[in-house]
C-alpha positions as CSV (number, residue, x, y, z in Angstrom):
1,X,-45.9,18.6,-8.6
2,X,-44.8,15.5,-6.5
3,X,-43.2,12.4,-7.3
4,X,-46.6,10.5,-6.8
5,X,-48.0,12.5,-10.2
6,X,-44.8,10.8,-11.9
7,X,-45.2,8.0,-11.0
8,X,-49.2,7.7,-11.9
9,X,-48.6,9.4,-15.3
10,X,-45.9,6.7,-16.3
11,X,-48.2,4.2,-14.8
12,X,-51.1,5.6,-17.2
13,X,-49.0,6.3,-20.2
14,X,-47.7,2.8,-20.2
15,X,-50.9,1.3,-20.0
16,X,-52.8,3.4,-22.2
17,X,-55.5,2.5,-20.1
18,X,-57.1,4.3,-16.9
19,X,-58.7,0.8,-15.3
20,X,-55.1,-1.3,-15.9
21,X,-53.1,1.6,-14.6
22,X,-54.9,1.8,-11.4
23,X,-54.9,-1.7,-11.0
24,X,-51.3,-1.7,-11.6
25,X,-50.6,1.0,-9.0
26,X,-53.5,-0.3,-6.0
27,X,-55.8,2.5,-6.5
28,X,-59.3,2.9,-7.6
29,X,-59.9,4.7,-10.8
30,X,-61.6,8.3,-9.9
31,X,-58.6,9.2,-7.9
32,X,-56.4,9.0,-10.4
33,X,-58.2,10.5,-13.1
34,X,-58.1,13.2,-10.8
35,X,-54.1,13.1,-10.0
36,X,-53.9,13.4,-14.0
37,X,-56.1,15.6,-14.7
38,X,-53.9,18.1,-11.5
39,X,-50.8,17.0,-13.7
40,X,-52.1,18.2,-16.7
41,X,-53.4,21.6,-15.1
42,X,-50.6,22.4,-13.4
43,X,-48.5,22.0,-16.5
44,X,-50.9,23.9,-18.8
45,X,-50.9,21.2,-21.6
46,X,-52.9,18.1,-22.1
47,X,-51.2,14.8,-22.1
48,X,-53.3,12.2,-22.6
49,X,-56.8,12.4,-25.2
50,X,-59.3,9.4,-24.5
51,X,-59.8,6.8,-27.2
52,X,-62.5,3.9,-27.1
53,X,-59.9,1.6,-25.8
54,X,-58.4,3.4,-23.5
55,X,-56.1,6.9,-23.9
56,X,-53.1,8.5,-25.8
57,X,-50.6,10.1,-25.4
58,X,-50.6,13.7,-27.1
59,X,-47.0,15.2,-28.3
60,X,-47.1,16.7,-25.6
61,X,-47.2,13.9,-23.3
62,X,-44.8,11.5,-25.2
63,X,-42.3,14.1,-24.0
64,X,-43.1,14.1,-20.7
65,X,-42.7,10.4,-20.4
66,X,-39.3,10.4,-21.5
67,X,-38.9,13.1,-19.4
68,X,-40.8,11.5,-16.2
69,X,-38.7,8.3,-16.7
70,X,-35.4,9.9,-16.6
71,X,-37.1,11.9,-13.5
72,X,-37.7,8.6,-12.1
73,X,-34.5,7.2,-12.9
74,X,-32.3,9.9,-11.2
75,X,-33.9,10.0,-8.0
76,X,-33.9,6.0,-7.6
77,X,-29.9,6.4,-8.0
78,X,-30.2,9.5,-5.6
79,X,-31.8,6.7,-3.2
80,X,-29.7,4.2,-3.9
81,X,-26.4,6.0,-3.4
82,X,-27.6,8.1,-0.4
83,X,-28.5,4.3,1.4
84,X,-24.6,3.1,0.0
85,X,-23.6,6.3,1.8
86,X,-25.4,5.3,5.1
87,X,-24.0,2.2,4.8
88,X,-20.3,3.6,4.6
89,X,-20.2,1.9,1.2
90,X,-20.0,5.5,-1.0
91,X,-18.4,8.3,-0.5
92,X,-14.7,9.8,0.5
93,X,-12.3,8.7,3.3
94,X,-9.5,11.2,4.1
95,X,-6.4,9.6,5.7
96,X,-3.5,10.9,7.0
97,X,0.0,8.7,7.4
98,X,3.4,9.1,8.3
99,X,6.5,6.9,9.0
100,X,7.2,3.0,8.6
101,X,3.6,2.4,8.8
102,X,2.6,3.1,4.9
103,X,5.4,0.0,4.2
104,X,3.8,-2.4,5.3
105,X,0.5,-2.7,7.5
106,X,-1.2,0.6,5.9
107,X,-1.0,-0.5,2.0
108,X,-2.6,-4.3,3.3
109,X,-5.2,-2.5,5.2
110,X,-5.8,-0.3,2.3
111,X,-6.3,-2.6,0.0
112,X,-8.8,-4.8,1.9
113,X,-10.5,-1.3,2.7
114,X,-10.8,-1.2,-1.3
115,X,-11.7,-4.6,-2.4
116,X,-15.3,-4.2,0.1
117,X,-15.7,-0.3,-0.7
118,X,-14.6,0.2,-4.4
119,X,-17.0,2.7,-4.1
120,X,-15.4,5.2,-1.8
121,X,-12.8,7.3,-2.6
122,X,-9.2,7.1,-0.3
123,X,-7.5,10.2,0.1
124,X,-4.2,9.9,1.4
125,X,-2.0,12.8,2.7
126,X,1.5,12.7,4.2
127,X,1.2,14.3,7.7
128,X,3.2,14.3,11.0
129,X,1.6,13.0,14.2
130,X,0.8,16.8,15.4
131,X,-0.6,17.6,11.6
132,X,-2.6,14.8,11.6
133,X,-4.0,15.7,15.2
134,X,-4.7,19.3,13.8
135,X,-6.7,17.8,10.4
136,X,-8.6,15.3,12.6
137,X,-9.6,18.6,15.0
138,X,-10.4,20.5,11.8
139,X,-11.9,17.4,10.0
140,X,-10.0,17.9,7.0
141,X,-9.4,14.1,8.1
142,X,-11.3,11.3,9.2
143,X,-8.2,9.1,10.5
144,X,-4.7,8.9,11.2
145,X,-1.9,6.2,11.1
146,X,0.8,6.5,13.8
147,X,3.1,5.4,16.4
148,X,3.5,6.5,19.8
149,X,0.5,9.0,20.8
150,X,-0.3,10.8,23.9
151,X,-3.7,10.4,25.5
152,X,-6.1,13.1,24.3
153,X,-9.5,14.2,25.5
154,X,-11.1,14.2,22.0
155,X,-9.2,11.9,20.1
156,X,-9.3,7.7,20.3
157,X,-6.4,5.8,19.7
158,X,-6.8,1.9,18.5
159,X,-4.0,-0.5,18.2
160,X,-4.0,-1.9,15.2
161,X,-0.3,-3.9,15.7
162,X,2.6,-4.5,17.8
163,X,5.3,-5.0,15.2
164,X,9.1,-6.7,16.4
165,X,12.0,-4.5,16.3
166,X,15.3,-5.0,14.5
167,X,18.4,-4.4,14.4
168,X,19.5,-2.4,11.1
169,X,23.7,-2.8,10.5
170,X,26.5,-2.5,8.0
171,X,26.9,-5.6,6.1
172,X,30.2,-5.4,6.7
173,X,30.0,-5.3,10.9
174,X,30.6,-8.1,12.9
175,X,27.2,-8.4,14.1
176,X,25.8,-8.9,10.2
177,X,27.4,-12.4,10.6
178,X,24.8,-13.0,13.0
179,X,21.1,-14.8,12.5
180,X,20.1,-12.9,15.7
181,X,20.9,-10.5,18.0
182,X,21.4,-9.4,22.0
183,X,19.5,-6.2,22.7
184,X,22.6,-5.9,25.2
185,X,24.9,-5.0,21.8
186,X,22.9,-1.7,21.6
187,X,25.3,-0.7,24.7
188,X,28.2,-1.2,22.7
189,X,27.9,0.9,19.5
190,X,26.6,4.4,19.1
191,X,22.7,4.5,17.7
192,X,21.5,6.7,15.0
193,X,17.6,7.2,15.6
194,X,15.0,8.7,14.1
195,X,12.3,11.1,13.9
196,X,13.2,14.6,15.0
197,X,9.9,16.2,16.1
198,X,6.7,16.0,18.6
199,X,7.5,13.8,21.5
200,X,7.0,11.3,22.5
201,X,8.6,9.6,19.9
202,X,10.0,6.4,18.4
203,X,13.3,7.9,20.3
204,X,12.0,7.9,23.1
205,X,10.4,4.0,22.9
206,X,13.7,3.2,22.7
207,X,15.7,4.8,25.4
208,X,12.6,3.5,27.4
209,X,13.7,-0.1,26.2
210,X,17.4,0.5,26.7
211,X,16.5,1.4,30.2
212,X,14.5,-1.6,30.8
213,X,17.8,-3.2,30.4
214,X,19.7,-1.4,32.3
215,X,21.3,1.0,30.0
216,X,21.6,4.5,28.1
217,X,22.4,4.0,24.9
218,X,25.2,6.4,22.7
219,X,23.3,8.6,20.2
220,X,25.7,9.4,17.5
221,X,22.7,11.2,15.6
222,X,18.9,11.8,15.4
223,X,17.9,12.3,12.1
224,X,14.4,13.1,10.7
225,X,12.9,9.5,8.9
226,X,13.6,6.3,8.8
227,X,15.0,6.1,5.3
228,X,17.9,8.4,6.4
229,X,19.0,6.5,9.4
230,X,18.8,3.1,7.8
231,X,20.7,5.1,4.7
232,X,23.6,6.6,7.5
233,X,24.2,2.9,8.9
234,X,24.5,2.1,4.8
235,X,27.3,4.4,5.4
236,X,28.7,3.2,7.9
237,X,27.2,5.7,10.7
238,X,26.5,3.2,13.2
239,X,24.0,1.3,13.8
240,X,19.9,1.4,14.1
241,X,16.8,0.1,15.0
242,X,13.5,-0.2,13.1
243,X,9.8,-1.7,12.9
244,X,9.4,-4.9,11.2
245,X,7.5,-2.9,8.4
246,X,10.8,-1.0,7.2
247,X,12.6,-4.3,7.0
248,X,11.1,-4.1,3.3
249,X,13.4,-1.2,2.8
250,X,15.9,-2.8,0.2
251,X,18.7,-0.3,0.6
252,X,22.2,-1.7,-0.4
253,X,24.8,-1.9,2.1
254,X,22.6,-3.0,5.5
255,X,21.3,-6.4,7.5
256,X,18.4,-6.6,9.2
257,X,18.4,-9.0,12.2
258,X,16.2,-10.0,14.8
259,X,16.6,-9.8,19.2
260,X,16.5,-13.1,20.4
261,X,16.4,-11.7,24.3
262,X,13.9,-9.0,23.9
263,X,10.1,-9.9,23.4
264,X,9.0,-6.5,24.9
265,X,11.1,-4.8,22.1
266,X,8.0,-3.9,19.8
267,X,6.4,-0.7,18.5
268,X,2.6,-0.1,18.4
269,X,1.3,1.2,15.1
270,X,-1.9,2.4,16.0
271,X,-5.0,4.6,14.0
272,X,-6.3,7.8,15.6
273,X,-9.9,9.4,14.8
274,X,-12.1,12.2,16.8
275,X,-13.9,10.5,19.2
276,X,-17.5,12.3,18.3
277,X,-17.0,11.0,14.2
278,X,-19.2,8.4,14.4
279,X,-19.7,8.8,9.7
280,X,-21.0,5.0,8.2
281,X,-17.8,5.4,6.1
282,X,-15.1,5.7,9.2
283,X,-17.0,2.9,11.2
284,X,-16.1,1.0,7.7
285,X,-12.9,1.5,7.9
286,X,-12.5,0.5,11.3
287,X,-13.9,-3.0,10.9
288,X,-11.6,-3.8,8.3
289,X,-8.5,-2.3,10.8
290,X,-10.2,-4.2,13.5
291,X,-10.3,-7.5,10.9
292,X,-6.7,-6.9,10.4
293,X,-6.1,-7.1,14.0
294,X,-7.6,-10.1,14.7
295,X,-6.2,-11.4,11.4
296,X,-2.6,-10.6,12.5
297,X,-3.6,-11.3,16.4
298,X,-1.9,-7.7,17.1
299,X,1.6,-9.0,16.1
């Protein structure tokens, strides 16, 4: 049995007629006697008895309407969703994050991502830069969030943003009193920075900055996420730096100011994806990044 024998028999058995079924489905009316009468053989049973005005449908056959319709109906939503799937529209997007990121930029991108595609499903899973490499390799994920990422064969990096540093202090220092900063005062007061782990690192973008300027700047400590250094200057630990995105970070106790003397002081935030993925539901996802980017004019 094919779908064609369905689709004739529902044609026929809503007509009740041979000559207006045919009409309705472009065929001639010997043909698809004959696709019936296969139907009807290959299921062992009659389903239709002819009647002066036409035919009728047996018990028999009044169950395999309802039966042929609900055939019908599945695999016109099989169509339907396999064409939403092509078109990155249905489906599952796995996502890996980690650090400032998921304050700010991620959640806005993430949200658009759902308003076009409420039909795809968003995993997200909390993963550092080498897990999320490792998933992406393994394609337990389709994409990445993160910050500072060495060039690999097999994996594309795309900026999404450049996002401003600040200046993170005691409310209670000197330099709180201030509406902006010198990047020169990061000479004067010993840094707690942040994360521990694969290099390079945030860390490192900022000894890179430091140097720019013609400094090396005191480390007091290195400490594994953002929330603990901002929490340790809180504390009166010295003092810190961080994306624009963590400035959402409403911890009591600390200022947030901007450099005035620093433009090149910034931080990318960038998504990473296998270079060979080339799924209708990651290309999605990438034109609403890319919208963001244009949107935001990679500041």
């Amino acid at each position: 049995m094919d779908l064609r024998h369905l689709k004739y028999f529902i044609a026929v058995a809503e007509e009740l007629n041979i000559g207006r079924a045919a009409l309705r489905l472009h065929i001639s009316q010997p043909p698809l006697t004959r696709q019936i009468q296969q139907l009807e053989e290959e299921l062992g049973v009659q389903l239709l008895v002819r009647t002066p005005r036409g035919v009728e449908l047996t018990q028999a056959g009044e169950m395999f309407l309802e039966e042929a319709r609900n055939i019908r109906s599945l695999v016109e939503q099989a169509i339907e969703r396999t064409k939403r799937a092509g078109q990155g529209k249905l489906g599952r997007l796995d996502i890996g994050i980690f650090g400032t990121g998921i304050l700010s930029a991620i959640p806005q991108m993430l949200h658009l991502f759902r308003d076009t595609h409420p039909d795809v499903r968003v995993v997200v899973h909390t993963m550092t830069k080498d897990e999320q490499i490792e998933a992406l390799r393994q394609r337990r994920i389709a994409l990445g969030f993160n910050r500072i990422l060495s060039p690999l064969p097999d994996i594309e990096n795309e900026l999404i943003i450049k996002e401003p540093l600040f200046l993170v202090v005691n409310a209670n220092h000197p330099l709180s009193r201030q509406e902006s900063v010198s990047f020169m005062e990061l000479a004067k007061h010993p840094l707690v920075l942040f994360p521990t782990g694969a290099r390079p690192n945030f860390v490192d973008r900022v000894m890179e900055l430091c140097a720019n300027m013609g400094f090396t700047p005191e480390i007091s400590q290195i400490v594994g996420d953002v929330v603990t250094g901002v929490a340790l200057v809180a504390g009166g630990f010295g003092i810190t730096l961080v994306p624009r995105s963590a400035t959402t970070l409403n911890l009591p106790g600390v200022v947030y100011r901007p450099f005035f003397d620093s433009l090149s002081a910034t931080i990318d935030l960038s998504c990473i994806y296998r270079k060979d993925d080339q799924s209708a539901i990651l290309q999605a996802f990438l034109g609403v990044i890319r919208a963001f980017r244009e949107q935001h004019g990679g500041q």
